[in-house]
C-alpha positions as CSV (number, residue, x, y, z in Angstrom):
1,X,127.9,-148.3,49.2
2,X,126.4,-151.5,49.5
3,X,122.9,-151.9,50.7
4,X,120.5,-154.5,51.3
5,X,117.5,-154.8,48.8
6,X,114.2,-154.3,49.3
7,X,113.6,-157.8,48.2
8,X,116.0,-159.1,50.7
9,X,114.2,-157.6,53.9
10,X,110.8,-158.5,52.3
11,X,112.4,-162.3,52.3
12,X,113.7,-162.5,55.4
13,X,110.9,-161.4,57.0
14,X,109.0,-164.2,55.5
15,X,111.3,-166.4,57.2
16,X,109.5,-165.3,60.6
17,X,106.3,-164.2,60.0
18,X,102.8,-166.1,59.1
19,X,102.0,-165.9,55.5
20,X,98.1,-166.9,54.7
21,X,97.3,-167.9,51.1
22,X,94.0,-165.8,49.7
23,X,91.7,-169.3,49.6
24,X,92.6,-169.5,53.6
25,X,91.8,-165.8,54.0
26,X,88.9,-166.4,52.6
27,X,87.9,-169.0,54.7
28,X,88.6,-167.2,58.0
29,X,86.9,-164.1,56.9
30,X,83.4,-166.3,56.4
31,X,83.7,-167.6,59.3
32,X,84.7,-164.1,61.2
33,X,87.8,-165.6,62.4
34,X,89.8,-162.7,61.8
35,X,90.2,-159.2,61.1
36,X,91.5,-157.7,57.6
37,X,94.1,-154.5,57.3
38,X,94.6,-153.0,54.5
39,X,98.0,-151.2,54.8
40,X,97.7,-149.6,51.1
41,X,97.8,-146.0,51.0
42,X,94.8,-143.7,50.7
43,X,95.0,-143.1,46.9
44,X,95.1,-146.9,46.6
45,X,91.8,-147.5,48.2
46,X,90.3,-144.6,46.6
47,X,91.4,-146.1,42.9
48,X,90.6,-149.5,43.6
49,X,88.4,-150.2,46.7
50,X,88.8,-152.7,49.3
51,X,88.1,-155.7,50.9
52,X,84.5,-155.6,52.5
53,X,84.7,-155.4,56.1
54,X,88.5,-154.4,56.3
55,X,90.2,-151.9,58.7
56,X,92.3,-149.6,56.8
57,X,96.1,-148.7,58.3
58,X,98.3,-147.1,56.3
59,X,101.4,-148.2,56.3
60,X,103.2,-145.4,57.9
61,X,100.9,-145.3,60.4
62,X,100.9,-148.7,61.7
63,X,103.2,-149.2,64.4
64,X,102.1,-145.6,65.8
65,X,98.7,-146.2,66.1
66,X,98.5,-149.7,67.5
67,X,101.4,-149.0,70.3
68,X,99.4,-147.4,73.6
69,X,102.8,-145.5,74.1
70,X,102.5,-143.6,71.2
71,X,100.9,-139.9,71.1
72,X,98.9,-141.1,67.7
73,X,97.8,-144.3,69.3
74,X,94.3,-145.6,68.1
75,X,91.9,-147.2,70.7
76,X,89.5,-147.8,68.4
77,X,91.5,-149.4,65.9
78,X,92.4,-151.9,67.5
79,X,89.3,-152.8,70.3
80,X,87.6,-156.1,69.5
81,X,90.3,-157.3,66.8
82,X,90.7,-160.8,66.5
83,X,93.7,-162.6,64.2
84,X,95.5,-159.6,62.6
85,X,96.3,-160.5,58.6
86,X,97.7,-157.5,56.7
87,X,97.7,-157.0,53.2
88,X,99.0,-154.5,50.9
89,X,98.8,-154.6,46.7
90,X,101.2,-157.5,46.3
91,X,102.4,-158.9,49.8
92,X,105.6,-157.1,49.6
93,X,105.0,-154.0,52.4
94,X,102.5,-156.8,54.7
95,X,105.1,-158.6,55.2
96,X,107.4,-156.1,56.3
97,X,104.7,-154.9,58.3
98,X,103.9,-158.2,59.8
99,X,107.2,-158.7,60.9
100,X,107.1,-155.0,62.8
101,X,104.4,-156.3,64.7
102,X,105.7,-159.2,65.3
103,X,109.1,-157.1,66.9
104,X,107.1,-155.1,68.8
105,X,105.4,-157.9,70.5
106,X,101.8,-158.4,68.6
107,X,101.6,-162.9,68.6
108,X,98.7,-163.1,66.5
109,X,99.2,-161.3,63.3
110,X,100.3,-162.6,59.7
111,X,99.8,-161.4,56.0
112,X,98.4,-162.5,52.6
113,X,100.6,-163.5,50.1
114,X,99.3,-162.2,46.7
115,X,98.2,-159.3,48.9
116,X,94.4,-157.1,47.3
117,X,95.2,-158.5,43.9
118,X,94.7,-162.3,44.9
119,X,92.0,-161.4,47.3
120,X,90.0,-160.0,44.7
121,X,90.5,-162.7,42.7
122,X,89.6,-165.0,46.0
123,X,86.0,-163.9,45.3
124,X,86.0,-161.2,48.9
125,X,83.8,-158.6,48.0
126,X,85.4,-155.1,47.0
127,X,84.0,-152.1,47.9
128,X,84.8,-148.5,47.1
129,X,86.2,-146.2,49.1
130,X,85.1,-142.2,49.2
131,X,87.0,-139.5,49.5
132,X,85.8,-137.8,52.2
């Protein structure tokens, strides 16, 4: 059986997405220009924090909660967003993401390449997350 890699989709979906570098992300986020998603899972955020400021969407629940068709649609998650960039650990599952937006219609969304890691090390402040 042959499949395609992982590494392949994450590729071509780079191809036709937006990827932001973490010193433009930077930028934009000091001058409010966008909002941040952080895509990680929950155990993720609760081991290493996350950006200041960020939404957090888990990946599994992205597509679902911004499409107003779906039964687990989020109002709130998505009222008064501006520019949409995604970010995961490493940039791998944003930009699969992105592109899933992208499919289902979404114009102004891209990801960071480098993903929380080279955020962090973009100087954003991290924050912790609670369990709750």
């Amino acid at each position: 059986m042959s499949i395609k890699s992982s590494q392949t989709l994450v590729e071509e979906a780079k191809k036709s997405i937006e990827t932001l570098n973490s010193d433009e992300v930077k930028q934009l986020v000091e001058k409010n220009q966008i909002t941040l998603i952080d895509i990680r899972d929950i155990r993720e955020l609760w081991k290493e924090g996350t950006i200041e400021n960020s939404k957090h969407i888990p990946r599994g629940m992205l597509e679902f909660w911004l499409d107003p068709e779906s039964s687990y649609y989020k109002t709130n998650k998505i009222k008064d967003m501006k520019k949409m960039v995604l970010f995961c650990a490493l940039g791998f599952r944003s930009a699969l993401a992105t592109k899933s937006l992208k499919d289902m219609g979404f114009k102004n969304v891209a990801h960071v390449d480098g993903g929380f890691d080279a955020l962090k090390n973009s100087g954003l402040s991290v924050i912790s997350k609670e369990k709750k």
